[in-house]
N, C-alpha and C positions, 0 to 999 in steps of 0.2 A: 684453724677454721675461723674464718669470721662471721663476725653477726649478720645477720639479713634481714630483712623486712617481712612482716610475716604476709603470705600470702593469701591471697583474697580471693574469692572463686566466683567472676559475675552472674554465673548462672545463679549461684545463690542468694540472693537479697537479703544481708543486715536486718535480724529483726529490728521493728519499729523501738524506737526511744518509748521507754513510760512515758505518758503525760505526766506533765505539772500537779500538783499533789497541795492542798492547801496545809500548812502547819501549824500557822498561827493565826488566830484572830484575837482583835484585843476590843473590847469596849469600854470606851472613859465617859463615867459616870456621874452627877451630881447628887442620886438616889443609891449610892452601893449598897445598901442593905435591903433596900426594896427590891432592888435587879437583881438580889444576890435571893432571894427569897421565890423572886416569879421565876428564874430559869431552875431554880431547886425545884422547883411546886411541878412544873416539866419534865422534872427526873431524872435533870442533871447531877451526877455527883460532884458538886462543889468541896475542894479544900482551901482550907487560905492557906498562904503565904508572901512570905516577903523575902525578897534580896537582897542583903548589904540593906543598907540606909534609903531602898527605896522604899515606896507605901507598901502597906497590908493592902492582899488586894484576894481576889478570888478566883480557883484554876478549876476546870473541868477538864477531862480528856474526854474528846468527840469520837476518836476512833482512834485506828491504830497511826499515830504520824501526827495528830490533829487538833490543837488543843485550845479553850475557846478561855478568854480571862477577861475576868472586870474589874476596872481599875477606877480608881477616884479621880474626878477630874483634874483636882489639885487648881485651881484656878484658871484650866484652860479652860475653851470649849470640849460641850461634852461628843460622843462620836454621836454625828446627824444622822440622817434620815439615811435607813439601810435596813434590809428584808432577809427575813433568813428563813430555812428550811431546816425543820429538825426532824428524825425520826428518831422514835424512842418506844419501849418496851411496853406495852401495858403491864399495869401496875395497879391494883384493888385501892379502891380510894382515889383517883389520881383521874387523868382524862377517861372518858369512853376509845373505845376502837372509833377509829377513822381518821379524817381529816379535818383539824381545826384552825379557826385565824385567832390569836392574838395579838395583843400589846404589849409591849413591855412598858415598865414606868416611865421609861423617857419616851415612848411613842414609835418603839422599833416595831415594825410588823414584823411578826414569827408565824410563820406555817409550822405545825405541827400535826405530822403524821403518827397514830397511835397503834402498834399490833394488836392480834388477836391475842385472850389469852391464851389459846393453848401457844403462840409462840413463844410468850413469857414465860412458860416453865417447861417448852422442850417437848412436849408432848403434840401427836399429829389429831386429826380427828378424821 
């Protein structure tokens, strides 16, 4: 018996491809500790780490797949003029519920979207 091609049935249509899925974003920085402090203050859980002999630098994970890092700019430019949208948990002490604009130290605009708390501990109302 030989092998064949497997068969395709055109009445059925191929479900669609995933979209494109972001993984990485990286920000170089000449304020790391200050950026490292405003996307903390946010409610990012920030780690450091470093690779081999590259910089100390700082890792969040955004979601599942997604992960946001800032790096030092080591002498280059740092990254420009770029807008981001965060949604994150409420959190006691931290933003109010809703929609906020910030800045970050080097002048990134953040939208940051805040939950209720009952979303932050699971409970409906």
């Amino acid at each position: 018996m030989t092998a064949s091609a497997p068969v395709t049935d055109p009445a059925r249509p191929s479900p669609p491809a995933p979209p494109p899925a972001l993984g990485l974003l990286v920000l170089y920085t000449g304020r790391l500790e200050a950026c490292r402090a405003f996307y903390a203050g946010l409610g990012l859980a920030l780690v450091g780490e470093q690779h081999g002999d590259g910089p100390a630098h700082w890792s969040a994970e955004l979601g599942p797949g997604c992960v946001l890092e800032l790096y030092p700019a080591g002498g280059q430019p740092p990254t420009g003029r770029l807008r981001l949208a965060l949604t994150v948990p409420y959190a006691p002490g931290g933003l109010a519920p809703g929609r906020h604009r910030r800045e970050d130290p080097d002048g990134r605009i953040v939208l940051v979207t805040v939950g209720q708390p009952e979303e932050a501990d699971g409970s409906t109302a």
